[in-house]
N, C-alpha and C positions, 0 to 999 in steps of 0.2 A: 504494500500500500504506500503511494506516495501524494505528494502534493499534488499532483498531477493528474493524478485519478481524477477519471470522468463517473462519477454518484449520480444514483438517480434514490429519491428515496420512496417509499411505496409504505404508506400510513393505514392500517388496520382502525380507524377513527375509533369505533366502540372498545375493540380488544384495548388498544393504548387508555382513554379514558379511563376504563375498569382496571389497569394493572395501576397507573399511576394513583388510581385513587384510593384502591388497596394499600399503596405504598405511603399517603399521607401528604400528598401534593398533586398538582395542577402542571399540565402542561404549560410554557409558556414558548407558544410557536413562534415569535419573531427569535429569540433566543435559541431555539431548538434549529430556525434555519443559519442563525448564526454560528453554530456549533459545527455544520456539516460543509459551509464556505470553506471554513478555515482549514477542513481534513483534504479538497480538493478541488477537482472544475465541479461546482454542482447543477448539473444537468436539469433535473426535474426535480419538484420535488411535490408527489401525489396524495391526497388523501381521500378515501373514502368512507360514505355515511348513508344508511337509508334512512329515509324521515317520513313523516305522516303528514302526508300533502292535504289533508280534510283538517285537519287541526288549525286552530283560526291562529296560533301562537305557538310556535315551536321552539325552544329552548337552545336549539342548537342553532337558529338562524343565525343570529347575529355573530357568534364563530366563523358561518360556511363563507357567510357574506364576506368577512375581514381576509377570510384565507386568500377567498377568488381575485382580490384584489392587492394583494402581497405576497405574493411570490408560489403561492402553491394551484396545484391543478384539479377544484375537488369534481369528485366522481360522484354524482350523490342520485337513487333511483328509490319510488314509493315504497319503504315498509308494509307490509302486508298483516292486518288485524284477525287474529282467530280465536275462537271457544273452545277450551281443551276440553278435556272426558270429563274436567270435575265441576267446569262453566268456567273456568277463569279464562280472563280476558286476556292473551298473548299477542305480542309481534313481533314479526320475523321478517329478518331484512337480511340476505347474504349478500355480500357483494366481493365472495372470493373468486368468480368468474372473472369480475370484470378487473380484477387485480390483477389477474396471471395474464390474462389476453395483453393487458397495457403492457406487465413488465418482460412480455415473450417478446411482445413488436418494441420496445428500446434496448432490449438485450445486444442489436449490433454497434449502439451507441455509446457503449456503457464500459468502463472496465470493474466498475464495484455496485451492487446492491445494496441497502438498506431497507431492509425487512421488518418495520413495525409489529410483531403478530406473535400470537403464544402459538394458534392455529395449528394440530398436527394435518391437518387436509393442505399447508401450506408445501409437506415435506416436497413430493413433489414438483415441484414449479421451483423451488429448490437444486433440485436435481437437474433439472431441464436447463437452468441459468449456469450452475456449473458446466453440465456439459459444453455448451456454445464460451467456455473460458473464460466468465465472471465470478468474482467472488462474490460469496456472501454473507453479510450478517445481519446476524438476527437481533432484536432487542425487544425483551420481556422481561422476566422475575422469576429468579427460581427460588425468592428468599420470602418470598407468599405463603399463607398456607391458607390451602394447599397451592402449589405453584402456578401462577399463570401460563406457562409455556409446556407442551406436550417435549415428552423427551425425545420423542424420535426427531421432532424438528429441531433440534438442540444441538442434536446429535450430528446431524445433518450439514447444519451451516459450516461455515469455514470457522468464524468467530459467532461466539456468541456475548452479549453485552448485558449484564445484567441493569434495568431499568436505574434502577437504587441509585447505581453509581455515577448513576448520568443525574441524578435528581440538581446538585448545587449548579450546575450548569443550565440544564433547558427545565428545569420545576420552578414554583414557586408553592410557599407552603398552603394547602388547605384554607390553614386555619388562620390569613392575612385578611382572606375573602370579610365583608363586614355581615352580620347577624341578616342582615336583611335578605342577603342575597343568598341567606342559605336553609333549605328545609330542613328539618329534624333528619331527615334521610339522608341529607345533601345533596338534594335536588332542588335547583329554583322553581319558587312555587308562584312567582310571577314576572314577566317580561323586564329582563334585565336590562338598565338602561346605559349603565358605564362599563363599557369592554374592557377600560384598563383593568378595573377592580375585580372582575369576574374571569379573562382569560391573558392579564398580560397585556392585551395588545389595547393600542392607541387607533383611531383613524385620523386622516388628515385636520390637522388641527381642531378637531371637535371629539368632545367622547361621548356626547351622550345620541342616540339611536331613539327613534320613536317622538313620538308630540310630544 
């Protein structure tokens, strides 16, 4: 790996969310593209997310929106709402097809991967990206419990990076965020209006979103 490495990086949106929040921080993506500048040429850098397009207020808008317009390429297609066996209300949203297809067709452009995903259905596409002579690394948590990351994708990669370590770099802590902006769950329980305080990021001299 050198300075010179051509990165592309490829964001599992919900896996990353869920590992970093298990871990006791927050992504902070301007930071986190900062981070991967500095390791080479960074080529692309992709994230994706399914969301609930009937929902009048989505909690992840105001992220996708920031991403789309700072440097990342997000992927984002309808979540799908279902009734399981017991009535509970589920959604399901995969968007590991549309990961692999992106990072098959930039694998000629590329000398290094970065692999956001605990995902073992990742292992292959793994493999695929080795073959064609890119490395790869993965970054999740194996210091979870129980671990975010499937062992055989672990196993797989070239390097694996545990999340943790990367926290004082691209995280910021949880529990910065102010009472307001946070549910018992830790979930925002209504339309957040300042992205710095919520994910990090600033927009063009204005922070606040919505009337």
């Amino acid at each position: 790996m050198t300075s010179r490495d051509r990165i592309a990086l490829f964001i599992d949106g919900a896996n990353l969310h869920a590992t970093a929040r298990n871990l006791g921080f927050e992504i902070d993506y301007k930071r986190l593209l900062k981070e991967f500048n500095a390791q080479g040429i960074l080529v692309r850098a992709y994230y994706y997310t399914a969301m609930i397009d009937d929902q009048e207020y989505s909690s992840l808008r105001p992220l996708v929106d920031w991403l789309d317009y700072n440097g990342f390429r997000v992927v984002t297609k309808p979540a799908k709402e279902f009734i399981d066996a017991a009535g509970r209300r589920k959604v399901k949203g995969n968007m590991d097809i549309e990961l692999a297809i992106d990072a098959l067709d930039m694998a000629p452009y590329l000398d290094r991967v970065v692999l956001f995903s605990g995902d073992g259905d990742f292992r292959s596409l793994v493999n695929a990206l080795q073959r064609r002579g890119l490395r790869v690394t993965v970054i999740s948590s194996i210091v979870t419990q129980p671990p975010m990351v499937a062992d055989e994708l672990r196993r797989q990669a070239d390097e694996f990076i545990d999340l943790a370590n990367l926290a004082s770099r691209v995280g910021r802590d949880i529990a910065e965020r102010s009472p307001r902006d946070r549910s018992p769950e830790g979930r925002s329980d209504e339309r957040p209006r300042n992205l710095q305080s919520r994910y990090g990021i600033r927009q063009n001299g204005d922070e606040e979103v919505g009337p």
